[in-house]
C-alpha positions as CSV (number, residue, x, y, z in Angstrom):
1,X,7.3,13.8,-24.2
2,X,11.2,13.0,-23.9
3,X,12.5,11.0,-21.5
4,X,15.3,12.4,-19.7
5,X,18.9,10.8,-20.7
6,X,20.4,7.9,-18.3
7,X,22.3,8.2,-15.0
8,X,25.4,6.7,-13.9
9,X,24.9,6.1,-10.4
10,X,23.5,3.0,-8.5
11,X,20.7,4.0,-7.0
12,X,18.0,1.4,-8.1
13,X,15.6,4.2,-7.8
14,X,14.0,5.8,-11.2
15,X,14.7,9.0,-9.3
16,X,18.1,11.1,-8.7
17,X,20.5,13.2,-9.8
18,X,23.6,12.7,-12.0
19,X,21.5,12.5,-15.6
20,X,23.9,12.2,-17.9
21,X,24.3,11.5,-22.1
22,X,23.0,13.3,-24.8
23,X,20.3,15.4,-24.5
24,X,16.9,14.9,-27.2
25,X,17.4,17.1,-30.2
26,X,14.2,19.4,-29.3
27,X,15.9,20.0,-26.4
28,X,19.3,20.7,-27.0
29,X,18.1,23.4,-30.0
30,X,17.0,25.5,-27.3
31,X,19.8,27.5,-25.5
32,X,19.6,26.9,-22.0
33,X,17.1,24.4,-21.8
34,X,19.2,21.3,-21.1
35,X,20.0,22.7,-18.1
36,X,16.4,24.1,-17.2
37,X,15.5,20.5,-17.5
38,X,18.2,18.9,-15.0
39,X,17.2,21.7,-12.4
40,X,13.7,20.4,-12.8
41,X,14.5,17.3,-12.7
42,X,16.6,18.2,-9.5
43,X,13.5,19.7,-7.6
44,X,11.6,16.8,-8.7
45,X,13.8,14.6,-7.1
46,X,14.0,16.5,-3.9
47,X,9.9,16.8,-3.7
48,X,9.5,13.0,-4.5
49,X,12.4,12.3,-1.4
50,X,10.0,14.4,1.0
51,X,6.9,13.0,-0.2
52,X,8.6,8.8,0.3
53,X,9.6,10.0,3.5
54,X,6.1,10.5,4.6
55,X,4.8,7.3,3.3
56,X,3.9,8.3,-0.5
57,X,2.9,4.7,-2.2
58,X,5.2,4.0,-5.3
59,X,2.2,2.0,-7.2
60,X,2.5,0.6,-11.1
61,X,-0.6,-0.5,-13.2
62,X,-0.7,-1.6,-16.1
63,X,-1.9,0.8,-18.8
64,X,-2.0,-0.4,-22.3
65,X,-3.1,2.3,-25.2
66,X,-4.5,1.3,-28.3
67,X,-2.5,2.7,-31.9
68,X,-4.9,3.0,-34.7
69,X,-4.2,2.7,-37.9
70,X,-6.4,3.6,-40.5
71,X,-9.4,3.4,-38.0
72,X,-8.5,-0.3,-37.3
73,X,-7.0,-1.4,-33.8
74,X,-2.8,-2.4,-34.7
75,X,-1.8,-2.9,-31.6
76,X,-2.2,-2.3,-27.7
77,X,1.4,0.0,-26.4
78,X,1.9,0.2,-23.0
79,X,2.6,3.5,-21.4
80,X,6.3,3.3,-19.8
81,X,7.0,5.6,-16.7
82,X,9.8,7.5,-17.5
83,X,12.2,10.3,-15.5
84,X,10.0,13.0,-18.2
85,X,6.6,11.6,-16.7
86,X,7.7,11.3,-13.2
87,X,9.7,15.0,-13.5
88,X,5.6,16.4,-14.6
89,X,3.8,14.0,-12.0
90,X,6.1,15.5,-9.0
91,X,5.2,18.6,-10.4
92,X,1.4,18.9,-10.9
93,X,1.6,17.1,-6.9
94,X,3.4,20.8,-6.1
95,X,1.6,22.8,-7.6
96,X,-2.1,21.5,-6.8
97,X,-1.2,21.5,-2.7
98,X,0.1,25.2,-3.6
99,X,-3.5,26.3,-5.1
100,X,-4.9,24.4,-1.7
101,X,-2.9,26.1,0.5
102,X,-3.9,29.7,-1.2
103,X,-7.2,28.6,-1.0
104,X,-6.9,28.0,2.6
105,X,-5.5,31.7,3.3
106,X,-7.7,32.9,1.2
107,X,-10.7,31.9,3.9
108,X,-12.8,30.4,1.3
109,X,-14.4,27.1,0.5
110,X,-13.2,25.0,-1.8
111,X,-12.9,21.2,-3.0
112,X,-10.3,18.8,-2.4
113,X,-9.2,15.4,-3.9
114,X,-9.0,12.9,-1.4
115,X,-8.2,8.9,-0.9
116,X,-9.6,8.0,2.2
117,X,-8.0,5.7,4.6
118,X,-8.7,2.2,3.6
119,X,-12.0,0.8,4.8
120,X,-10.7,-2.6,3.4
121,X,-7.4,-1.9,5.2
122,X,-8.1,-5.5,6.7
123,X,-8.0,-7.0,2.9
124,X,-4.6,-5.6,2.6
125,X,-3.2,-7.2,5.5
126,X,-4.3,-10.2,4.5
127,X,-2.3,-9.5,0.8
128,X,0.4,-8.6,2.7
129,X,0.7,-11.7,4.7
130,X,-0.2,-14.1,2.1
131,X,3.2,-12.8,0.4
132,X,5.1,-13.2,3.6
133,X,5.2,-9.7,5.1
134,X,3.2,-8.2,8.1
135,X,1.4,-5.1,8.4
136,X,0.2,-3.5,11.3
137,X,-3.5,-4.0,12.6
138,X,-4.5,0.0,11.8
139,X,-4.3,1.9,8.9
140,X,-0.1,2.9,8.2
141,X,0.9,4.2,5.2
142,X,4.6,4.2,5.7
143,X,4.3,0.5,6.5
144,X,2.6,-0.1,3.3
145,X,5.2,2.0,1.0
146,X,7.7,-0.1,2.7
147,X,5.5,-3.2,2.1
148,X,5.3,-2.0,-1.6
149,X,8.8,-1.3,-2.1
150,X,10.1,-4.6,-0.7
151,X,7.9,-6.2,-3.4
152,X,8.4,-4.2,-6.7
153,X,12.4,-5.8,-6.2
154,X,11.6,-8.8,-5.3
155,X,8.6,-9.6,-7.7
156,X,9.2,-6.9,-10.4
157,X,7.1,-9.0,-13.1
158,X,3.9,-9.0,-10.7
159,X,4.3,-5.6,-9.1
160,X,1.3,-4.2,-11.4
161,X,-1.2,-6.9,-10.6
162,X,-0.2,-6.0,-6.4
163,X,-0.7,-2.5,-7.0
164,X,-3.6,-2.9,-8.9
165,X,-5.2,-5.0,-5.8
166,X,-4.2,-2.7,-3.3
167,X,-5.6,0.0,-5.2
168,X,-9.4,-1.5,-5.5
169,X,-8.5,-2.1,-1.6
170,X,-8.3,1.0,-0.9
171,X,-10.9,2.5,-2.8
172,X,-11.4,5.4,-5.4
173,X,-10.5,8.8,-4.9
174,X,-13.4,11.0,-4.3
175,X,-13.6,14.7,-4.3
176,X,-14.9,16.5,-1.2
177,X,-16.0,20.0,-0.1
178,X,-13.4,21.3,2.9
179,X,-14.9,24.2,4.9
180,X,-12.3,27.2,5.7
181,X,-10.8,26.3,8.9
182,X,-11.6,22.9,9.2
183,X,-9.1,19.6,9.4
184,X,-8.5,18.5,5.6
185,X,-9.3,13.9,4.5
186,X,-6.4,13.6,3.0
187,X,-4.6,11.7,-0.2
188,X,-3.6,8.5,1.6
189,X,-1.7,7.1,-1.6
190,X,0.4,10.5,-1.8
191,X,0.8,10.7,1.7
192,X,-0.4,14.4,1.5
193,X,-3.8,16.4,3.4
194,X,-3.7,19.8,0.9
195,X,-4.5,18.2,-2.4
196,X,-6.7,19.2,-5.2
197,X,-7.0,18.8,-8.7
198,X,-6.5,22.4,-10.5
199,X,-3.9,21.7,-12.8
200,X,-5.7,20.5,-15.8
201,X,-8.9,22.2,-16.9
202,X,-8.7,21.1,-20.3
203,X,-10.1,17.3,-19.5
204,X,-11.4,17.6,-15.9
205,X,-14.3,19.8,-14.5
206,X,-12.7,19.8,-11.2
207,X,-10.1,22.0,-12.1
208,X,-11.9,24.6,-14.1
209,X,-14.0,24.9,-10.6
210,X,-10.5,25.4,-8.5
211,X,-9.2,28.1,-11.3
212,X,-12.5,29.7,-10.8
213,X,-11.9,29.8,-7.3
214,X,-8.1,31.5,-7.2
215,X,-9.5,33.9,-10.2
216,X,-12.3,35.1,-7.4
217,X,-9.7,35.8,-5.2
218,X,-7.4,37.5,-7.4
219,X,-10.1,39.9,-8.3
220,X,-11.2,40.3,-4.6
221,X,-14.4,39.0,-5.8
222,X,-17.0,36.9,-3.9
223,X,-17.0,33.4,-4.6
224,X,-18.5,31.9,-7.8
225,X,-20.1,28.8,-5.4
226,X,-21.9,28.1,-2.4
227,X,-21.0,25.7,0.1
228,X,-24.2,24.1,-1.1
229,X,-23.2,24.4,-4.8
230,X,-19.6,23.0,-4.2
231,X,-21.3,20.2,-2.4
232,X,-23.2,18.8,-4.8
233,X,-20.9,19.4,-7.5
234,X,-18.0,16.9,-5.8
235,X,-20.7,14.4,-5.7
236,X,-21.7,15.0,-9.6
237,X,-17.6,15.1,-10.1
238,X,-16.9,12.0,-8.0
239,X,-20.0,10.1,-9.9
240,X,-18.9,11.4,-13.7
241,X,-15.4,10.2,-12.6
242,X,-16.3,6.8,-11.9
243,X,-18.8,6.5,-15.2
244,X,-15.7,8.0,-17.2
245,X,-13.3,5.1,-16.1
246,X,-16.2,2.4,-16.4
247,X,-16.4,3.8,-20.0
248,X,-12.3,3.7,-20.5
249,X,-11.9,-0.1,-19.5
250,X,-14.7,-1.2,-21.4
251,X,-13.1,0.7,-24.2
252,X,-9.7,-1.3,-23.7
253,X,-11.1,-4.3,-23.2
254,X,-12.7,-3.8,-27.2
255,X,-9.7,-2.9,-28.4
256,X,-8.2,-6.1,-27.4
257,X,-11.5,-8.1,-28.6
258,X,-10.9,-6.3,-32.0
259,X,-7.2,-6.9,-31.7
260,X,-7.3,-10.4,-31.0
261,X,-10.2,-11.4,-33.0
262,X,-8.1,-13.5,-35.6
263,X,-5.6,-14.8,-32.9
264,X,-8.1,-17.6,-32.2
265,X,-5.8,-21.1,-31.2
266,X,-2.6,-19.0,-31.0
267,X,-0.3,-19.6,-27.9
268,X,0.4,-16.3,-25.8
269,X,2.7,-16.2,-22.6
270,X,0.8,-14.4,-19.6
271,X,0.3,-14.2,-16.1
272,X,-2.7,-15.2,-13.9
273,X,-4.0,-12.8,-11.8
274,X,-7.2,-13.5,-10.4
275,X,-8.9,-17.1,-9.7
276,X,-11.9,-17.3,-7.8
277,X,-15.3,-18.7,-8.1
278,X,-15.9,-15.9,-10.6
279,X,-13.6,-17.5,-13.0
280,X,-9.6,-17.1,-14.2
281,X,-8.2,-14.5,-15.3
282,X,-4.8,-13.7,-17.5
283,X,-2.9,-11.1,-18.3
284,X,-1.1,-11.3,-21.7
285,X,2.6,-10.1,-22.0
286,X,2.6,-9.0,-25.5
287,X,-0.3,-7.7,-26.6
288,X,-1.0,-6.4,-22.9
289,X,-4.2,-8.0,-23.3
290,X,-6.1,-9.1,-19.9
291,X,-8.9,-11.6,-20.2
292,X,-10.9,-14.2,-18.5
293,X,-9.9,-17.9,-19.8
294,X,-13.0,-20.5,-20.8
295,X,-11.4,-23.5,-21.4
296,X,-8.6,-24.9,-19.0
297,X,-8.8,-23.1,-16.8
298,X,-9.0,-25.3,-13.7
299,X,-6.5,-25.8,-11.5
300,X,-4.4,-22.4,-12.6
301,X,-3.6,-20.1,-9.8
């Protein structure tokens, strides 16, 4: 994946208009594709400004990907949001609330992805004023973008440990069966109600179940599920989802073992992110290592 070229313009957004620069060689050996790509990049932009304006949260975690070399780990490389990722994101958004909203004409069950509004919207408040800044008593997800946005400026280098807290505040996304006709739950982090995930079928049983859907429809053919079936399977999907990400962070957390193994008495720079009766933890800035300290750790915050 490419990132697109840089912009001229101010806008301290990564999103706009006005790319300019060279364009990657893989692109610019295609005729015509340069410019396919700025018109994409064009309707991303547009889709992203509609989605902010209804409250979508900007969030950035930390996401740190092991390189092998030779079946040993080398090093931990974080993944950088670019205008390419952020162009692809803005797209799958589109395209998944188009499948629910064919779905929805259709007259048929079907299966949506959905963050529900915070139960621990109280625990975010209290984030919020700890750092200075109010929210409202009930659950506002404009408030919160613009709680969000005000931070990623003026604390840039801690935006990814705030995001990450709000997002275990707010709880995991869950996948839910949505009745023809009835009011959809919602994606309260893309401030969106017609989302699914259909866009991917390759990695994610969820999707092969929503292509399975539209191809019903397409052929005028009954439905491959029961309500009952559809059901059961979003809680088997919303379970396997959370025993997949339970595997990937113990995963990451061995690669950094492994990686830091013979760093034993070096010196790293990091942040602190949690401290609690539970004990300290860090995050390294290079390797993007996270950790719990056990020796001196008292009195860091």
């Amino acid at each position: 994946m490419h990132a697109l070229p840089t912009r001229q313009n101010s806008c301290t957004s990564r999103w706009g208009p006005g790319w300019t620069g060279p364009e990657p060689e893989s692109v610019s050996a295609v005729p015509g594709l340069a410019a396919q790509v700025r018109l994409q990049n064009e309707a991303a932009v547009r889709l992203r400004q509609q989605r902010t304006g209804q409250g979508a949260l900007d969030l950035e975690t930390i996401e740190a990907q092991a390189i092998y070399e030779k079946g040993a780990v080398k090093e931990l490389q974080l993944v950088e949001k670019n205008a390419a990722r952020s162009l692809i994101e803005e797209f799958m958004v589109a395209a998944n609330r188009t499948m629910m909203a064919f779905l929805s004409e259709a007259g048929i069950p079907r299966i949506e992805r959905v963050v529900r509004i915070p139960k621990n919207w109280e625990g975010i408040v209290l984030v919020a004023a700890a750092l200075g800044d109010h929210l409202p008593a009930q659950p506002d997800v404009q408030a919160l973008a613009r709680f969000l946005t005000a931070q990623r400026q003026a604390d840039p280098e801690r935006f990814p440990d705030l995001s990450l807290t709000i997002v275990k505040l707010m709880g995991p996304g869950e996948y839910a069966m949505l009745q023809p006709g009835s009011y959809p739950i919602g994606h309260f982090a893309l401030a969106v109600t017609d989302y699914t995930h259909g866009t991917a079928p390759n990695r994610r049983y969820a999707d092969l179940v929503i292509q399975r859907l539209i191809k019903s429809v397409l052929d005028k053919q009954p439905s491959p599920y029961t309500v009952q079936e559809l059901e059961e399977l979003c809680l088997w999907l919303t379970n396997q989802e959370k025993q997949s990400k339970k595997a990937e962070r113990f995963m990451r957390k061995a690669a950094a073992a492994v990686l830091l193994a013979d760093k034993i008495g070096t010196t790293f720079t990091g942040l602190i992110t949690g401290a609690s009766g539970k004990g300290t933890y860090v995050r390294l800035t290079s390797p993007p290592a996270e950790g719990r300290i056990t020796e001196g750790e008292h009195g860091l915050r």
